[in-house]
C-alpha positions as CSV (number, residue, x, y, z in Angstrom):
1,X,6.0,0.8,-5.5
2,X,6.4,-0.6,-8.9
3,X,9.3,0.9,-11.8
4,X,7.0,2.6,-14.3
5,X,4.3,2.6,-12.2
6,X,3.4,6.1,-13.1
7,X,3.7,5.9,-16.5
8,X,1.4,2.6,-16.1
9,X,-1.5,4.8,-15.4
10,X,-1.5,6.9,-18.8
11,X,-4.7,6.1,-21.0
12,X,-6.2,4.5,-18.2
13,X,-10.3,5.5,-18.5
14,X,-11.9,6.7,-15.7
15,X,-9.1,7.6,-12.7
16,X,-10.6,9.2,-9.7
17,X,-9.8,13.1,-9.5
18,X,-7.3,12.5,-6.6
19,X,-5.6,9.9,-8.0
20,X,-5.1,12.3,-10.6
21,X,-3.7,15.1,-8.6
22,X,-1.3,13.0,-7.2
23,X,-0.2,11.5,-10.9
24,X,0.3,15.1,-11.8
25,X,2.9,15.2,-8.5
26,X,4.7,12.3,-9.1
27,X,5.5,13.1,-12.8
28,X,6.4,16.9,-11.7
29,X,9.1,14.9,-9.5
30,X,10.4,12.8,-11.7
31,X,9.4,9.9,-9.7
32,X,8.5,6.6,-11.8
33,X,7.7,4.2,-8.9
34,X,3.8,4.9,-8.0
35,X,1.6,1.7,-7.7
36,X,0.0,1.1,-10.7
37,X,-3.3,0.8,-11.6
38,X,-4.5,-2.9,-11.4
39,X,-3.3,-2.6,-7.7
40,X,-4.8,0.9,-7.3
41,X,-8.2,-0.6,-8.0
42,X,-7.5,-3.5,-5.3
43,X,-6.6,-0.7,-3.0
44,X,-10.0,1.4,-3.7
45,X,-11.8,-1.2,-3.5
46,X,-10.6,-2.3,-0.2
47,X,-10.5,0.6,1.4
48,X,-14.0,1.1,0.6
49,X,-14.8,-2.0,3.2
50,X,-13.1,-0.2,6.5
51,X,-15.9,1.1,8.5
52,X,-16.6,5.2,8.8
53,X,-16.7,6.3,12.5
54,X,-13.4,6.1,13.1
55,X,-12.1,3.5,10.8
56,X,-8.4,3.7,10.2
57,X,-5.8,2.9,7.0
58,X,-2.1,2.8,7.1
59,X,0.7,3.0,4.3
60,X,4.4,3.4,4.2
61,X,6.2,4.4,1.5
62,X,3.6,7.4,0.3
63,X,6.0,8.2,-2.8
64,X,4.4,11.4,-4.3
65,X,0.6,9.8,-2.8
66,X,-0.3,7.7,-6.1
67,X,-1.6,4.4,-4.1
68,X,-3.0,6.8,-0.8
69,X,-5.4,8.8,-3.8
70,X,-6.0,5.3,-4.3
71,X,-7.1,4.4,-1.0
72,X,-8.3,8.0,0.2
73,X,-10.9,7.7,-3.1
74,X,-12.1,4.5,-2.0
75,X,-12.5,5.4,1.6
76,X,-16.0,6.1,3.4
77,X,-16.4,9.3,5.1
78,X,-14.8,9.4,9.1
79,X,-12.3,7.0,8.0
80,X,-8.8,8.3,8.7
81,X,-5.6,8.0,6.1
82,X,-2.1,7.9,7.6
83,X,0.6,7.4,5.2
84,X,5.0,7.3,5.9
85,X,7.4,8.6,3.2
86,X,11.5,8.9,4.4
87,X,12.5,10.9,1.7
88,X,11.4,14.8,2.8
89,X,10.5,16.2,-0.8
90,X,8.0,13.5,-1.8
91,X,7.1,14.0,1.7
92,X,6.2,17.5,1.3
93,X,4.8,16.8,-2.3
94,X,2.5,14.0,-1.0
95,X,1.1,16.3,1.5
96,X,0.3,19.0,-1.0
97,X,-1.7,16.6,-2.9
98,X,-4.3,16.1,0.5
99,X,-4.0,19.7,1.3
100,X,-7.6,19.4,1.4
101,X,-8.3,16.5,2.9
102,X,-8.3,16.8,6.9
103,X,-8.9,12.8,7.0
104,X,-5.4,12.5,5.4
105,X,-2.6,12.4,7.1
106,X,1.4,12.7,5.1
107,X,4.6,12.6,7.5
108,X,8.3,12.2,6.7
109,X,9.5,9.6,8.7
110,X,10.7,6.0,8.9
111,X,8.3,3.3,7.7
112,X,7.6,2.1,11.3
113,X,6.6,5.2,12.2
114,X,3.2,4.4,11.1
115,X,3.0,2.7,14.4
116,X,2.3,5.5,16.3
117,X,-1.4,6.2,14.3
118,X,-2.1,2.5,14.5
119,X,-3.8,-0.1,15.0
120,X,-5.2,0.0,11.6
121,X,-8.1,-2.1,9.6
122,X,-6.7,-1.9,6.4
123,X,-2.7,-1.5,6.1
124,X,-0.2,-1.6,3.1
125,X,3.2,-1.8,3.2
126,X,4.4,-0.6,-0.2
127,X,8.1,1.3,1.6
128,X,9.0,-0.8,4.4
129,X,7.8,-3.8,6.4
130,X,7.2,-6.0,3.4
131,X,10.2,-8.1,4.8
132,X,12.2,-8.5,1.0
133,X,15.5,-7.1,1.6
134,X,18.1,-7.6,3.8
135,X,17.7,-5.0,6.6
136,X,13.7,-4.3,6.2
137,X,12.2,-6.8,8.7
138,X,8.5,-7.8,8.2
139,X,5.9,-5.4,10.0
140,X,4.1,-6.8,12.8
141,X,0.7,-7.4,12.2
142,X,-0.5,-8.5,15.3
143,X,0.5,-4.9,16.4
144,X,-0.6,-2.8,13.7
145,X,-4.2,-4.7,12.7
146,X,-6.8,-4.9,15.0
147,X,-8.3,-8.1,14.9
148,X,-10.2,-8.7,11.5
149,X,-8.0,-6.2,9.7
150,X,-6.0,-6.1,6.7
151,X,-3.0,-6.2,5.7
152,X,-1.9,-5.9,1.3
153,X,1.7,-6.4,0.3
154,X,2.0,-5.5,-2.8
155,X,5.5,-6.1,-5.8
156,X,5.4,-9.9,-6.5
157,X,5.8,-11.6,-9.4
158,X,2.8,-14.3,-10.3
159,X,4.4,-18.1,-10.1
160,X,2.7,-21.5,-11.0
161,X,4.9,-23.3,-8.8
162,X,4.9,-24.5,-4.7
163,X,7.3,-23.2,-3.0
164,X,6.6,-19.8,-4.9
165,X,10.2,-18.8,-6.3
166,X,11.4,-16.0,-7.4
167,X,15.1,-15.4,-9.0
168,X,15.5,-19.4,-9.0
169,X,15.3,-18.8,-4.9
170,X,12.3,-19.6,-2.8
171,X,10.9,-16.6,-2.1
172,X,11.1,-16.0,1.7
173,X,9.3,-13.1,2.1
174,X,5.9,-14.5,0.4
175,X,6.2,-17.4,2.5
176,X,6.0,-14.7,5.2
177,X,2.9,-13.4,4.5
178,X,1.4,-16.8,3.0
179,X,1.8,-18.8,6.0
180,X,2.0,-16.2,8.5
181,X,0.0,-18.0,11.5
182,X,-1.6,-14.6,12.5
183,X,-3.0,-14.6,9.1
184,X,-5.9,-15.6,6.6
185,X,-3.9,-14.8,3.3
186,X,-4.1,-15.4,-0.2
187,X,-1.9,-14.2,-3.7
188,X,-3.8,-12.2,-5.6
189,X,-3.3,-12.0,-9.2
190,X,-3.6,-8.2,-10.5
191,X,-2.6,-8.8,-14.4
192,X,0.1,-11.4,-16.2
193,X,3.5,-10.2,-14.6
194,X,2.0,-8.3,-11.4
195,X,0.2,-9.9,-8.2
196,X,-0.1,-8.9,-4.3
197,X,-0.7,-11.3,-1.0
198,X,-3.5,-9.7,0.7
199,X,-3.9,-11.2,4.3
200,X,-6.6,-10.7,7.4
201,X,-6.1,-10.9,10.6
202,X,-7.4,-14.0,12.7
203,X,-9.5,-12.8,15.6
């Protein structure tokens, strides 16, 4: 979830009728911290290379379901969406949004309750499990990928420098993911002042 994330979408060309709907949601709650677009794109476009037939895609933090329209409008058909929000109204709201869509899946919960609909092929932590803040430990991708799947964590801030640092600290959670030995991973960078580690999992 990014600040202004909602408001990052206005005048943006083109935005998928879901994504939309679930815009329209957020902004009805007041809520400002939707993914924005740059890394709604990379979500579309990666949920868009999970198999049908049963392929799965997790998410915590669904916030009013701007980054799941993401993925759920990417997604081929017989791919299932399962997405984790703690706080009950934007649960509620979220699940409005994908009234009609029986592949999508909205509960109120902690974030690692997204274990139970798991293992996954594509999985983004965007509320919980990213491993930034005292108290959130990282997820555990060798639980929650299936081998060959993929994991996005999304929220950091683009640096030119080895260790990557961020508030004059090294950034520990980056590292994580970066040199996570379970992972292939790499920093993507979305625009100037936004980027997101996107890792596979080794087989």
């Amino acid at each position: 979830m990014t600040f202004r994330g909602t408001d990052d979408h206005a005048g943006v060309p083109g935005l998928p009728p879901l994504v939309r709907r679930a815009l329209d949601a957020a902004r009805e709650l007041a809520f400002p911290y939707s993914c924005r677009a740059e890394q709604g794109r990379l979500l579309q476009v990666l949920a868009g290379g999970v198999g049908g037939g049963g392929g799965r895609i997790g998410e915590t933090g669904t916030g009013a379901g701007v980054g799941l329209a993401w993925l759920a409008s990417g997604a081929r058909p017989g791919v299932r969406l399962f997405s984790v929000e703690r706080e009950p109204e934007r649960a509620r709201t979220a699940a409005e949004v994908f009234h009609d869509r029986p592949d999508t899946t909205v509960t109120c919960g902690d974030w690692q309750d997204i274990a139970a609909y798991g293992p996954f092929e594509l999985l983004v932590l965007d509320g919980g499990g990213q491993g930034k803040t005292p108290g959130d430990p990282a997820a555990d991708v060798e639980r929650l990928l299936v081998p060959g799947g993929t994991v996005v964590v999304d929220d950091f801030t683009p640096c030119d420098r080895w260790p990557p640092r961020f508030g004059g600290d090294v950034d520990r959670a980056r590292l994580h993911w970066l040199e996570h030995p379970a992972l292939r991973a790499v920093e993507i960078r979305l625009a100037p002042d936004l980027c997101t580690v996107v890792g596979t999992r080794r087989r």
